[in-house]
Jmol script that loads the backbone (N, CA, C; Angstrom):
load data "model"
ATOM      1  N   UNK A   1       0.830  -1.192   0.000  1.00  0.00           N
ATOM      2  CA  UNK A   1       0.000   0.000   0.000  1.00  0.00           C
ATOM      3  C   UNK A   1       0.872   1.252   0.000  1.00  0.00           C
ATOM      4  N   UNK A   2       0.365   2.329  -0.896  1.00  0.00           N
ATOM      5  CA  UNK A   2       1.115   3.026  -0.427  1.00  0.00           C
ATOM      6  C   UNK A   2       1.220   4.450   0.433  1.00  0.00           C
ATOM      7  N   UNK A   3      -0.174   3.862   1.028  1.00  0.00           N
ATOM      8  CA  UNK A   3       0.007   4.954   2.036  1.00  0.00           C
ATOM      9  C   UNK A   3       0.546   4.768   3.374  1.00  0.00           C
ATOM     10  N   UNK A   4       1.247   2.941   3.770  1.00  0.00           N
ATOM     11  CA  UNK A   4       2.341   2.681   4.544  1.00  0.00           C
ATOM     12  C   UNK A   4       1.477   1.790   5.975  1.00  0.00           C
ATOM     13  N   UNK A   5       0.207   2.392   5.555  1.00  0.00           N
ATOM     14  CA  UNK A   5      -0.196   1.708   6.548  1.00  0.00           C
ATOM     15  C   UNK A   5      -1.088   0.060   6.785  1.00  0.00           C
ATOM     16  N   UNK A   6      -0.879  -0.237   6.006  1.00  0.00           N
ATOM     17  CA  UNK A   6      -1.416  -1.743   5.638  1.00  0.00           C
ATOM     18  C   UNK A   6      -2.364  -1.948   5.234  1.00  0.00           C
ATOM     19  N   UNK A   7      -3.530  -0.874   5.515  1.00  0.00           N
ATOM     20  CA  UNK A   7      -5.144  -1.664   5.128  1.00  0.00           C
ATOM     21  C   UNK A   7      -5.237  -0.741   4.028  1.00  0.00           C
ATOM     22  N   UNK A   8      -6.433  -0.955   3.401  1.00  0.00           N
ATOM     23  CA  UNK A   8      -7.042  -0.662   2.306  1.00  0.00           C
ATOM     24  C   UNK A   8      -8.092   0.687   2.247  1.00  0.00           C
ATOM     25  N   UNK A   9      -8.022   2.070   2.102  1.00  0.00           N
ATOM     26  CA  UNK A   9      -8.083   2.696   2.865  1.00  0.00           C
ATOM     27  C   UNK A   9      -9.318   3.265   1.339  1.00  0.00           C
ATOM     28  N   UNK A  10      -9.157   2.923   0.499  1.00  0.00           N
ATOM     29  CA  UNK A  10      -9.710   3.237  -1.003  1.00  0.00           C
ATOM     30  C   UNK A  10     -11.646   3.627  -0.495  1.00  0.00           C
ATOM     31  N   UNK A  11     -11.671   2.734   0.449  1.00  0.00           N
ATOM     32  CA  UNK A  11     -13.464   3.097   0.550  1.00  0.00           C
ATOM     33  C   UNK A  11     -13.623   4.547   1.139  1.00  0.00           C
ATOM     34  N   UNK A  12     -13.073   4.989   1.116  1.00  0.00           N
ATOM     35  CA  UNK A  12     -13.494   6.268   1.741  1.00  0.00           C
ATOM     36  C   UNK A  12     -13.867   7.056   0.623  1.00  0.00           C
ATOM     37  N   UNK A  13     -13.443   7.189  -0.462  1.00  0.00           N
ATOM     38  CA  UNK A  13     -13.309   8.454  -1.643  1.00  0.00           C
ATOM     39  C   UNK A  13     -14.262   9.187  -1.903  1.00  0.00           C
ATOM     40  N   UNK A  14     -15.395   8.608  -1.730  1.00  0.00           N
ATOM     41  CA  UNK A  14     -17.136   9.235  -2.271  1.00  0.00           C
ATOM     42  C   UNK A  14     -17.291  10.372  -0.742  1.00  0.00           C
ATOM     43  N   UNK A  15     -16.873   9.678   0.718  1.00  0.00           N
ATOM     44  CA  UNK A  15     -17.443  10.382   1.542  1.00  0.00           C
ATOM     45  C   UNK A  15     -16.135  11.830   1.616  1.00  0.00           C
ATOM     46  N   UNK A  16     -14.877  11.089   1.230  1.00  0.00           N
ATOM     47  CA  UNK A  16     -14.104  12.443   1.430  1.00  0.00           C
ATOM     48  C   UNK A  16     -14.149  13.320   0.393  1.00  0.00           C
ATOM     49  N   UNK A  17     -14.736  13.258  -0.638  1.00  0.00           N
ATOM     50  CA  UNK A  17     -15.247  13.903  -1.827  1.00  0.00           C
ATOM     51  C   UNK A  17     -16.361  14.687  -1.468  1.00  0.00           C
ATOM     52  N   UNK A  18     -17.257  14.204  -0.821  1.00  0.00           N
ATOM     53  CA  UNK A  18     -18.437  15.137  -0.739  1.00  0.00           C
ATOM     54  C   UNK A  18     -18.128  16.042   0.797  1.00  0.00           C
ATOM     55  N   UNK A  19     -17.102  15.740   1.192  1.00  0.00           N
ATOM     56  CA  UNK A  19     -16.808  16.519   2.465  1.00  0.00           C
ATOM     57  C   UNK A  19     -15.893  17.754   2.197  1.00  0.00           C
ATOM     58  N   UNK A  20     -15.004  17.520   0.860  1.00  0.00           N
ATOM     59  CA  UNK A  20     -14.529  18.299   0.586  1.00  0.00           C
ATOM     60  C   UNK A  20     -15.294  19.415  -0.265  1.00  0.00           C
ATOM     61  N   UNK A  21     -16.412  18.821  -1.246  1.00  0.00           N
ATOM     62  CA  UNK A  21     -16.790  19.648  -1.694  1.00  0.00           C
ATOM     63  C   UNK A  21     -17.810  20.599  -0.648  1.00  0.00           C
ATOM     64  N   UNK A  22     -18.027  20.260   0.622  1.00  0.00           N
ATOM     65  CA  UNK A  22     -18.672  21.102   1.338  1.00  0.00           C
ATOM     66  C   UNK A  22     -17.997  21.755   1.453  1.00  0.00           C
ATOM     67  N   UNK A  23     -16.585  22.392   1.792  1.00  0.00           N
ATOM     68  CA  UNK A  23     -15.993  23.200   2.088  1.00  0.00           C
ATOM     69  C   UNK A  23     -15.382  24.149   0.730  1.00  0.00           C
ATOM     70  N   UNK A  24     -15.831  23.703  -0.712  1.00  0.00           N
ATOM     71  CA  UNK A  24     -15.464  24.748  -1.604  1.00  0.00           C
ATOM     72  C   UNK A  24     -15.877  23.571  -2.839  1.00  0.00           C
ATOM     73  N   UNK A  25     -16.407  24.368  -3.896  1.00  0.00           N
ATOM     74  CA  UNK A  25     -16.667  24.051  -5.186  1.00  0.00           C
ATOM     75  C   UNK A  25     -15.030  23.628  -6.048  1.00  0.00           C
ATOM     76  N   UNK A  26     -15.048  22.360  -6.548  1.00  0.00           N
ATOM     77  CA  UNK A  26     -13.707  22.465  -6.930  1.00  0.00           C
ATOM     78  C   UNK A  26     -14.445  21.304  -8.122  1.00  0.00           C
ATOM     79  N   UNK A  27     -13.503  21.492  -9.363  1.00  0.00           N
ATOM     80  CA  UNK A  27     -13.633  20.951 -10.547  1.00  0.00           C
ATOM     81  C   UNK A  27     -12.523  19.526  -9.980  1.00  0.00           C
ATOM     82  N   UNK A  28     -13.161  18.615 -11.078  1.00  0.00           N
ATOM     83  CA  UNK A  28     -12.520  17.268 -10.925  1.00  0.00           C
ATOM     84  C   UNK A  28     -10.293  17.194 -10.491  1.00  0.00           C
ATOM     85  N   UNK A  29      -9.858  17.888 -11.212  1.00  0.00           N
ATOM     86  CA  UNK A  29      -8.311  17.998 -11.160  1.00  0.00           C
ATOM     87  C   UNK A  29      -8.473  18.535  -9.432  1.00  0.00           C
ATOM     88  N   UNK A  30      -8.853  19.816  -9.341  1.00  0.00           N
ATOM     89  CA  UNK A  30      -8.744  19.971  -7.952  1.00  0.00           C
ATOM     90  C   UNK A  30      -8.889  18.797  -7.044  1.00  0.00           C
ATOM     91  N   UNK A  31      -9.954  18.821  -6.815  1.00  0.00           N
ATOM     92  CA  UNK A  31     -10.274  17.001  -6.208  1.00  0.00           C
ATOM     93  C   UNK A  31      -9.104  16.149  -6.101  1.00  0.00           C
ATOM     94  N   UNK A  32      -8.819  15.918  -6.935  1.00  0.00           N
ATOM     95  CA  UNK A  32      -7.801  14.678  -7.191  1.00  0.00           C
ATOM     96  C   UNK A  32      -6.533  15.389  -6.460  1.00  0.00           C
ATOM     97  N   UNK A  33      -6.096  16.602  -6.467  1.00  0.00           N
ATOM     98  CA  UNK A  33      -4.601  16.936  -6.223  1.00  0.00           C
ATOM     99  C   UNK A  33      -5.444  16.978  -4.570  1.00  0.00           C
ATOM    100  N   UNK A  34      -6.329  17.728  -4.570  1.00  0.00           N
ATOM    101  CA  UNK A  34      -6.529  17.914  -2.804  1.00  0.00           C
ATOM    102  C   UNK A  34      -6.225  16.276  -2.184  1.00  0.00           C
ATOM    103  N   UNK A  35      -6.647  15.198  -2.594  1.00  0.00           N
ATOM    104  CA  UNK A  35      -6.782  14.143  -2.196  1.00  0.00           C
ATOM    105  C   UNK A  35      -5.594  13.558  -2.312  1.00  0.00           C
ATOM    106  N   UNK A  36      -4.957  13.504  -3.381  1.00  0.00           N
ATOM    107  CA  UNK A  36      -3.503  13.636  -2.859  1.00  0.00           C
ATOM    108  C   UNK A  36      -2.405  13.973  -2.050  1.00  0.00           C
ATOM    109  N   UNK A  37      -2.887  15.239  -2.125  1.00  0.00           N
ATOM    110  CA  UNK A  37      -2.535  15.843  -0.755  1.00  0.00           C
ATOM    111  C   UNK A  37      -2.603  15.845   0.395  1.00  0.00           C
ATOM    112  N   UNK A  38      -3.413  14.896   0.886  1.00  0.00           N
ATOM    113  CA  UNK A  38      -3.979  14.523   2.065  1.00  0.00           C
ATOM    114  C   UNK A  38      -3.478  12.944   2.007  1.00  0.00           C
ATOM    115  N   UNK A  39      -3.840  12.555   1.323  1.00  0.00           N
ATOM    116  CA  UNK A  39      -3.438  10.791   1.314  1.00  0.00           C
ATOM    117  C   UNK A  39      -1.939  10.523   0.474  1.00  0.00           C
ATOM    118  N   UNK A  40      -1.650  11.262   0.141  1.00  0.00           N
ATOM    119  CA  UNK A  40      -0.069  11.060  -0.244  1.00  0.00           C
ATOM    120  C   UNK A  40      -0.058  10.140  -1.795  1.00  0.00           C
ATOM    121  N   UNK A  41      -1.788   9.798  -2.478  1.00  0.00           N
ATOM    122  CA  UNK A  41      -1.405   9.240  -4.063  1.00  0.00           C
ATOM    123  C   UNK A  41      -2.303   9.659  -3.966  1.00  0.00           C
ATOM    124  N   UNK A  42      -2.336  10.401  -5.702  1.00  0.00           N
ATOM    125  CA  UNK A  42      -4.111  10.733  -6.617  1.00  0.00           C
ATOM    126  C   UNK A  42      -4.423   9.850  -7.146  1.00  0.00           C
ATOM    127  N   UNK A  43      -5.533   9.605  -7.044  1.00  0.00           N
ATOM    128  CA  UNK A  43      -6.485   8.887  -7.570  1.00  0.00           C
ATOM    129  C   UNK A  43      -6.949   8.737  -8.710  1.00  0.00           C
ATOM    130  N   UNK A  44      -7.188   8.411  -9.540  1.00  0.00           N
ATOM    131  CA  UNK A  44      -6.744   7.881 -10.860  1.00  0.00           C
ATOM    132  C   UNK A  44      -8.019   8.693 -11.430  1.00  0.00           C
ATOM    133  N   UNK A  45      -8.019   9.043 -13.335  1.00  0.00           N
ATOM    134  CA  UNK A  45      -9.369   9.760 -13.116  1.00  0.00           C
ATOM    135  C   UNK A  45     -10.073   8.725 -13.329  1.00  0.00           C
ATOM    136  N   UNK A  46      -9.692   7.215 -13.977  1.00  0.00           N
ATOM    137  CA  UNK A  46     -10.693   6.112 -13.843  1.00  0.00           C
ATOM    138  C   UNK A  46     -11.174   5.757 -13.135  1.00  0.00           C
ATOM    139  N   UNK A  47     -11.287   5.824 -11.357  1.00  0.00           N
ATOM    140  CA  UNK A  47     -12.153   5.702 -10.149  1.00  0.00           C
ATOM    141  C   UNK A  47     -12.459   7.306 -10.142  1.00  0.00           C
ATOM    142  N   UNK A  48     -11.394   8.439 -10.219  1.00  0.00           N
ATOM    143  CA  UNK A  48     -12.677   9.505  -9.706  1.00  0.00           C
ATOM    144  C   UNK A  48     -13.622  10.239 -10.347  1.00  0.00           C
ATOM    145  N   UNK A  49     -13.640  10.115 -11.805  1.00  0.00           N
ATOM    146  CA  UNK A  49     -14.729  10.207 -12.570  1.00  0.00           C
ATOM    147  C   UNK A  49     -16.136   9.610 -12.660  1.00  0.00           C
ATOM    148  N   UNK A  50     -15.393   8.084 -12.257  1.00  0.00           N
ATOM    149  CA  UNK A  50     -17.131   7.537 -12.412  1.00  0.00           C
ATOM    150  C   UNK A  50     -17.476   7.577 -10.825  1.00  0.00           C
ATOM    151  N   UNK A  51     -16.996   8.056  -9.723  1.00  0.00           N
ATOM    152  CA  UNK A  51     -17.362   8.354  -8.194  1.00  0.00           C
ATOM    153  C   UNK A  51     -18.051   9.796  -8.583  1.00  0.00           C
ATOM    154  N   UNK A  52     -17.495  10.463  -9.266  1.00  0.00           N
ATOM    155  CA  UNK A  52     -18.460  11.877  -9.419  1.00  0.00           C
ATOM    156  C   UNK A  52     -19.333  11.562  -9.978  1.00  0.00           C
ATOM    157  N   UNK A  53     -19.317  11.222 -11.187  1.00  0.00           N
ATOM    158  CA  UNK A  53     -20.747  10.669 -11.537  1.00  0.00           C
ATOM    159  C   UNK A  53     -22.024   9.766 -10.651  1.00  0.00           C
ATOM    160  N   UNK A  54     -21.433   8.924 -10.090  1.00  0.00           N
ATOM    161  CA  UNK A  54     -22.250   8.439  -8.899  1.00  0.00           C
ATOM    162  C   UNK A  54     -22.861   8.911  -8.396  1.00  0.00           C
ATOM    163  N   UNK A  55     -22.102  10.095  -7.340  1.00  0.00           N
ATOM    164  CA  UNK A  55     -22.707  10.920  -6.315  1.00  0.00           C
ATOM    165  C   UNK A  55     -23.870  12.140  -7.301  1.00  0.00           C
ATOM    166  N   UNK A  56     -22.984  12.377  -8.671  1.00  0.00           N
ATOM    167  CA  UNK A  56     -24.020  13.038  -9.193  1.00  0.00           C
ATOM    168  C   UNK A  56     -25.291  12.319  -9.970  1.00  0.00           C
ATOM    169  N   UNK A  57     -25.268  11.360 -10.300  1.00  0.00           N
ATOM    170  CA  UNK A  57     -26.364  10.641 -10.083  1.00  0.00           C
ATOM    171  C   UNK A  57     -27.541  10.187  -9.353  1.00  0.00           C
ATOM    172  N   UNK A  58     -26.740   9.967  -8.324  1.00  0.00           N
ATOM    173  CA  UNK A  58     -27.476  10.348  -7.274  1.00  0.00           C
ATOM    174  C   UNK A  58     -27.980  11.372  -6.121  1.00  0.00           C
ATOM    175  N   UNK A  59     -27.504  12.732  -6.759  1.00  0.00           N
ATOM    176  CA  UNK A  59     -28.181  13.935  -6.644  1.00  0.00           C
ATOM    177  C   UNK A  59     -28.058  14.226  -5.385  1.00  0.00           C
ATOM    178  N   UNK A  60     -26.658  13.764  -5.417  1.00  0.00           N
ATOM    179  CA  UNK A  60     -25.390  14.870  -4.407  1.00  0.00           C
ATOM    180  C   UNK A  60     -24.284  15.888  -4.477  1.00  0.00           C
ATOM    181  N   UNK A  61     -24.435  15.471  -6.014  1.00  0.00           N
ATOM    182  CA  UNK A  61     -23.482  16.675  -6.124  1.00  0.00           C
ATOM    183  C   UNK A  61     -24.154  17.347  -7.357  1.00  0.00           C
ATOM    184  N   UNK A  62     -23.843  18.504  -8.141  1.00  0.00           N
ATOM    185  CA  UNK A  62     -24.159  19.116  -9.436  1.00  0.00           C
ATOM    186  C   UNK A  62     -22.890  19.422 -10.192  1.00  0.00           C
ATOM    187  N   UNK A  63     -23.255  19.525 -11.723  1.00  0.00           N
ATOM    188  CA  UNK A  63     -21.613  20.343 -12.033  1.00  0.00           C
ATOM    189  C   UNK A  63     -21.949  21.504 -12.946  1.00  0.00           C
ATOM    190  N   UNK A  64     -21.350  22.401 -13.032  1.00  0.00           N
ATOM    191  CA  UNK A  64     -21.730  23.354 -13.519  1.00  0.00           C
ATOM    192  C   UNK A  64     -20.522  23.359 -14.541  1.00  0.00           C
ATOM    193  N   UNK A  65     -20.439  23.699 -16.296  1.00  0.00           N
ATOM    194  CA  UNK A  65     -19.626  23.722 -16.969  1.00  0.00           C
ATOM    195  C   UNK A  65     -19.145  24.805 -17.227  1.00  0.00           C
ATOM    196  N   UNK A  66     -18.026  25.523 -17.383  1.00  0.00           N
ATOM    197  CA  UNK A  66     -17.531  26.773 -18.007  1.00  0.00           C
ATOM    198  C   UNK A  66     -16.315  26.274 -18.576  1.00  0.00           C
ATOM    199  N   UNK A  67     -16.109  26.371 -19.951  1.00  0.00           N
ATOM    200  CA  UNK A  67     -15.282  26.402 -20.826  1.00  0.00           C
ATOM    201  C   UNK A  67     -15.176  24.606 -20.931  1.00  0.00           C
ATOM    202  N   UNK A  68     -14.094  24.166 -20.708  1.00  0.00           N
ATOM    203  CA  UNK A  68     -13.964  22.632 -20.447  1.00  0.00           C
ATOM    204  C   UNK A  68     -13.780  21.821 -19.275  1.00  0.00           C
ATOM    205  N   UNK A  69     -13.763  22.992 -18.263  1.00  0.00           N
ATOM    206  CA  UNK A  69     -14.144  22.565 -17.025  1.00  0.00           C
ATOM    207  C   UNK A  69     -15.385  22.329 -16.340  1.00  0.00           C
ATOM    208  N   UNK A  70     -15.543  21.762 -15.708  1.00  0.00           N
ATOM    209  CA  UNK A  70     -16.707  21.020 -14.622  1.00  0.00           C
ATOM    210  C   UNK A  70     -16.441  21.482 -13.300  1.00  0.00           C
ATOM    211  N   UNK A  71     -17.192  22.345 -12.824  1.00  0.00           N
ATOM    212  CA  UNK A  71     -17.472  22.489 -11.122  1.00  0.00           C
ATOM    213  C   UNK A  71     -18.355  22.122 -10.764  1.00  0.00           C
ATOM    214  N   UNK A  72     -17.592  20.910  -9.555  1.00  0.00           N
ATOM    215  CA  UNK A  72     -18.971  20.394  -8.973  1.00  0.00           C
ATOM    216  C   UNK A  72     -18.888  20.738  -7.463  1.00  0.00           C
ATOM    217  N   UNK A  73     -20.578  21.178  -7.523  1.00  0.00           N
ATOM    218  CA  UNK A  73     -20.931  21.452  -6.056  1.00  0.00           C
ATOM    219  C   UNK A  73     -21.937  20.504  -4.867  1.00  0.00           C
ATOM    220  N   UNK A  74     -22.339  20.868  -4.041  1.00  0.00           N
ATOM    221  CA  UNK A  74     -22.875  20.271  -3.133  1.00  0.00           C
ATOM    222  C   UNK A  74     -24.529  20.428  -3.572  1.00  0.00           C
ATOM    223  N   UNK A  75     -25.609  19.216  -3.916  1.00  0.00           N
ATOM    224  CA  UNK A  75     -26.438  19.652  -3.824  1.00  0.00           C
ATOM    225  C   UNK A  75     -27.099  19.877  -2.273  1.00  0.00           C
ATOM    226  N   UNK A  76     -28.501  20.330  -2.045  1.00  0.00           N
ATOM    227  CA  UNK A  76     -28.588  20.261  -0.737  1.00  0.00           C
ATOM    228  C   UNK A  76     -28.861  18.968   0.032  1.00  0.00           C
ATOM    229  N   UNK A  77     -29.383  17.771  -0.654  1.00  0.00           N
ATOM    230  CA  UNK A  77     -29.185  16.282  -0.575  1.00  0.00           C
ATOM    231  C   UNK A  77     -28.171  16.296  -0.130  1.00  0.00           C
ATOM    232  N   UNK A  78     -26.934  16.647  -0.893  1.00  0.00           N
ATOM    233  CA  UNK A  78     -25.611  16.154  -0.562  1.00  0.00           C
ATOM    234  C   UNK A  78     -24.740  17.072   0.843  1.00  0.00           C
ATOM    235  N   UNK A  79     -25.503  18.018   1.125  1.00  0.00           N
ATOM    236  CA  UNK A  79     -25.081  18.347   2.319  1.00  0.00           C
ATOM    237  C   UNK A  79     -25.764  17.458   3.222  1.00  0.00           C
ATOM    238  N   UNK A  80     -26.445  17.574   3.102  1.00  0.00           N
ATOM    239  CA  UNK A  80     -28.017  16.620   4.081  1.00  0.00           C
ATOM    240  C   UNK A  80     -26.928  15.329   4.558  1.00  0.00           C
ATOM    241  N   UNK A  81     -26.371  14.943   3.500  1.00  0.00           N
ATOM    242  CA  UNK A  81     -25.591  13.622   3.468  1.00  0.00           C
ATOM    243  C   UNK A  81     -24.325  13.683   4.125  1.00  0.00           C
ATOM    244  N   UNK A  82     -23.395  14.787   4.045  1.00  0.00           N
ATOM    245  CA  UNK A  82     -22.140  15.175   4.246  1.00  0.00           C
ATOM    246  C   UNK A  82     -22.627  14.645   5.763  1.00  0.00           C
ATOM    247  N   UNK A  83     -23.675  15.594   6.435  1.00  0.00           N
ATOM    248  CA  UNK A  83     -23.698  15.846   7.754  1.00  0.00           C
ATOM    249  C   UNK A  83     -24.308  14.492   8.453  1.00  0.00           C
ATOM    250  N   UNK A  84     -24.769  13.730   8.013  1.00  0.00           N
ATOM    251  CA  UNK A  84     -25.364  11.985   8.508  1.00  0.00           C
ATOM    252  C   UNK A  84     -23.570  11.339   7.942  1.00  0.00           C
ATOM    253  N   UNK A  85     -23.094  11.373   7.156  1.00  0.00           N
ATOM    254  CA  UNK A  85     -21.821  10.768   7.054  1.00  0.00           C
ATOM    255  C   UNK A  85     -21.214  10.563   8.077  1.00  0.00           C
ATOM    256  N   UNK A  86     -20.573  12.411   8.130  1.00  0.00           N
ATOM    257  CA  UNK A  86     -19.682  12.541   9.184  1.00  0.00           C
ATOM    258  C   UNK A  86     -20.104  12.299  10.861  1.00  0.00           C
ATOM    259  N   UNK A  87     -21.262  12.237  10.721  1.00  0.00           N
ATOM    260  CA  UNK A  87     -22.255  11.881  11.905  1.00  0.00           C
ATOM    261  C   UNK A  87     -21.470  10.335  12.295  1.00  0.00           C
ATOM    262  N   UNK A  88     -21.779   9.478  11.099  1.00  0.00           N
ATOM    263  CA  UNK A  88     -21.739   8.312  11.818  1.00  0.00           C
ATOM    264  C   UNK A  88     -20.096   8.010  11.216  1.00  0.00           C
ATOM    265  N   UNK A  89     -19.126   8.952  10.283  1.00  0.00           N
ATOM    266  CA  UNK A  89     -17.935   8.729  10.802  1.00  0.00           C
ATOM    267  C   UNK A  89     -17.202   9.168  12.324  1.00  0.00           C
ATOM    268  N   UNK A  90     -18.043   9.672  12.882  1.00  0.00           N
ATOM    269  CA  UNK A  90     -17.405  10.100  14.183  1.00  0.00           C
ATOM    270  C   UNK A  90     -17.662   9.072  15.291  1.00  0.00           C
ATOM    271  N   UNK A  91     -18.667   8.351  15.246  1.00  0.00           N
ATOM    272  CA  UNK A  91     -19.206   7.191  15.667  1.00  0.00           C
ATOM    273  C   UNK A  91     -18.871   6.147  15.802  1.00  0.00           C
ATOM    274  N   UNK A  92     -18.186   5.740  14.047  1.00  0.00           N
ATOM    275  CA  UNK A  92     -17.656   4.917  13.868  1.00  0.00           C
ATOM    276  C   UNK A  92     -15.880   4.834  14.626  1.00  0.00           C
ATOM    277  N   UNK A  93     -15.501   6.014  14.289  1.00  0.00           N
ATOM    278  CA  UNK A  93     -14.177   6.005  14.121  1.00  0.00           C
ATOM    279  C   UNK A  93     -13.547   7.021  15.171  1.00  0.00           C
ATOM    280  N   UNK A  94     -14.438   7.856  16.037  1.00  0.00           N
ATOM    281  CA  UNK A  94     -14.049   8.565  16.839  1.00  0.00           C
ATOM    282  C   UNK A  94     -13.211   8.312  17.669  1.00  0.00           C
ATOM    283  N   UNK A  95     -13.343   7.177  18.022  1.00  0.00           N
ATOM    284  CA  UNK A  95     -12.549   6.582  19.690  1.00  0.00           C
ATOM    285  C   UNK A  95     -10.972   6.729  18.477  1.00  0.00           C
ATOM    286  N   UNK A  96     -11.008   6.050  17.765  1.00  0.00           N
ATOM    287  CA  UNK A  96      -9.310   6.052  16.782  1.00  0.00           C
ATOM    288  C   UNK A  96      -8.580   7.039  16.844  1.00  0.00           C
ATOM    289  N   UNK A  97      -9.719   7.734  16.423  1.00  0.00           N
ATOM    290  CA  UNK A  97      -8.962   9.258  16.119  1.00  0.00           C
ATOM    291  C   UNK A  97      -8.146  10.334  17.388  1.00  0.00           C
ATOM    292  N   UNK A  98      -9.451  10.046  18.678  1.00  0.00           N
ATOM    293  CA  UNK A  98      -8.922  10.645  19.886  1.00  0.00           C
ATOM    294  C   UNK A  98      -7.916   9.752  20.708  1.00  0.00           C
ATOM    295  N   UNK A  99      -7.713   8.641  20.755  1.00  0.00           N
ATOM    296  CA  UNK A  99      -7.186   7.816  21.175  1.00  0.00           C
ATOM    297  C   UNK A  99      -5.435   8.214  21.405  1.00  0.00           C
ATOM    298  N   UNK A 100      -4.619   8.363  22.632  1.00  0.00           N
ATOM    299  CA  UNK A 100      -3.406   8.658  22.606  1.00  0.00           C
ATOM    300  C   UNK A 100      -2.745   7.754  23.009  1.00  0.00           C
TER     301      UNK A 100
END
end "model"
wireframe off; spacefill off
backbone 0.3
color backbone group
């Protein structure tokens, strides 16, 4: 793996995608470098293209086109969602995180 830590860490992408886009409208490249940036490899656009599409399919996210770019934003579903996510990622995973 190469983010060093042994497990398989790939299921997260849809929820850290729509968490990020709560915090700012960013076209697909953004996405990918932010997530990089945080997890130390980008994500290929063959998983994060058809994950945007997903979520925008399912009418969480929108994209708005200007020129050949795509900005996609939060619909209000997909905030609705951000906030039950992170709800039950804190739930799930809270004790990990605070844990010293």
């Amino acid at each position: 793996m190469r983010n060093g830590c042994g497990c398989d860490m790939r299921g997260f992408l849809s929820f850290q995608m729509l968490w990020l886009l709560s915090k700012k409208e960013m076209c697909g490249e953004e996405l990918a470098l932010e997530i990089e940036r945080r997890r130390g490899d980008k994500p290929k656009p063959g998983t994060l293209y058809p994950a945007l599409k997903d979520l925008s399919d399912r009418g969480l996210i929108k994209g708005s086109k200007a020129g050949k770019s795509i900005t996609y934003s939060l619909t209000d579903e997909g905030k609705d969602s951000v906030k039950v996510a992170r709800a039950y990622f804190i739930r799930s995973f809270g004790e990990i995180i605070s844990d010293k």
